[in-house]
N, C-alpha and C positions, 0 to 999 in steps of 0.2 A: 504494500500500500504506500503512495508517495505521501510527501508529507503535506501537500495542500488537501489532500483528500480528510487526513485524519487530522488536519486543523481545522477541518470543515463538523466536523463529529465528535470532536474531544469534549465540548464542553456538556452534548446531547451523554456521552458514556459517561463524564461523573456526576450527573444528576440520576441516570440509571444506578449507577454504581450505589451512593449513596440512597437512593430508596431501595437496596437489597440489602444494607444495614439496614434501614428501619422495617422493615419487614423481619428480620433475624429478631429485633430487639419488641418487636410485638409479638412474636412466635413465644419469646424468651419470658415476658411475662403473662403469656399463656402457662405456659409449662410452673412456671414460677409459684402459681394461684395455685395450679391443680396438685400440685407436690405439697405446698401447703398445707392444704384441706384434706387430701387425700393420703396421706403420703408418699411413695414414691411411684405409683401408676397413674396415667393418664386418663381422667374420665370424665366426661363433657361436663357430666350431671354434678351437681355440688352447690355451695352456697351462691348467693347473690351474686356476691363481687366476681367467684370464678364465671358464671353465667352474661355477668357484663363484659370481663374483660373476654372473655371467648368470643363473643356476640361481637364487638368492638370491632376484634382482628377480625372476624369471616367476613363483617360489611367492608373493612379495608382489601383484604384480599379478593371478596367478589368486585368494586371497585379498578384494582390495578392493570390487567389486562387492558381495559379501558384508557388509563391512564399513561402508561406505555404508547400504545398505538398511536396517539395522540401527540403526545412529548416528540415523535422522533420522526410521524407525519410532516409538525409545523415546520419541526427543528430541517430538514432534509428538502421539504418544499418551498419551503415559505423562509424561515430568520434564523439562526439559530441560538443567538444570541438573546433574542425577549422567547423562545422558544425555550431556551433553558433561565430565562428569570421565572418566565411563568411554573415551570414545572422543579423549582425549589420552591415556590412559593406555595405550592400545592402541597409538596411534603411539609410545609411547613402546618400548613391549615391540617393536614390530616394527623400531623401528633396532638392537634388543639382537637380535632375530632376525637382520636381515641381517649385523650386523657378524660374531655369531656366529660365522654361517655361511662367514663367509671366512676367518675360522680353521678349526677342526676342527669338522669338522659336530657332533658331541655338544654343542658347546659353544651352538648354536642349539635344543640342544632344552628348555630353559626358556623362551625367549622363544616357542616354539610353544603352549606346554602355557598360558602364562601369557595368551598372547591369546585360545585356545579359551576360556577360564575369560570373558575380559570380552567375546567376542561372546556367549557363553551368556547373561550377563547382561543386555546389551542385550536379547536376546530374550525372555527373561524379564521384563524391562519392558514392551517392544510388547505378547506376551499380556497383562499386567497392563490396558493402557491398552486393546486390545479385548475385554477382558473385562468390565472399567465401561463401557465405549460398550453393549455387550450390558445390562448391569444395568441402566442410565440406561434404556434404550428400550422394555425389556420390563417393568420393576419400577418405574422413577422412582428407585430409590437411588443414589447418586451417592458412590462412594466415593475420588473423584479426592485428597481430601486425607490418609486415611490409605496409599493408595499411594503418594502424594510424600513424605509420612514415611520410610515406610518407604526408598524407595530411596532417600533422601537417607543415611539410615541406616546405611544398608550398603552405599554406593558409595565410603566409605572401605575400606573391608575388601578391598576391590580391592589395594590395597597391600601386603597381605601375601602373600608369593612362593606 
């Protein structure tokens, strides 16, 4: 692989990279709950807290897939730069989601609301970046550079709750 290629992808793989840490470290206090309560077997079934924090991780891990796809869409099609802000800023909302959620479940419902908001955006970039793939092939216009404006633009506003 040359190196413009993998300067084009480095920063999409350590945002991948680091949410396979946070998935380790939610598996980690899954396991953590259920050794607790149970001692050292694994069993869904158990007290509240092991049923939240179990619950927490399956909607993060039903979630990722989605999340992935998304991340490495915008990042490869469209920016990859507000493509990888937005997808720390995801991981970031979904540790505010699971911790939430081991409290009182309302308390997980901004970090839900807050990551629907930065997949939509990811997606919204990928259409953006097959949308010029389309323009480029059929017209010759090539408007790769006001779409990296743009979301460079508005990939702050991400920030706001």
């Amino acid at each position: 692989m040359d190196h413009e290629t993998l300067g084009n992808i480095v920063l999409l793989a350590i945002v991948t990279l680091i949410s396979v840490v946070q998935n380790g470290f939610f598996a980690h206090k899954v396991e953590h709950e259920s050794k607790t309560h149970n001692g050292w077997s694994f069993q869904r079934t158990g007290t509240l807290a092991l049923e939240r924090v179990y619950t927490a991780n399956q909607n993060c891990v039903d979630a990722y897939p989605t999340f992935l796809v998304m991340l490495w869409s915008a990042g490869l099609l469209c920016s990859q730069v507000p493509a990888a802000f937005a997808g720390l800023m995801y991981l970031v909302v979904r540790q505010k989601y699971f911790v939430g959620y081991l409290g009182e479940r309302t308390q997980s419902t901004p970090g839900y609301i807050f990551g629907k908001r930065i997949i939509l955006f990811l997606f919204l970039m990928s259409l953006a970046g097959i949308v010029n793939y389309f323009l480029i092939l059929l017209f010759g216009s090539d408007f790769e550079n006001y779409i990296k404006t743009v979301t460079t633009t508005i990939s702050p506003l991400l920030l706001i709750p």
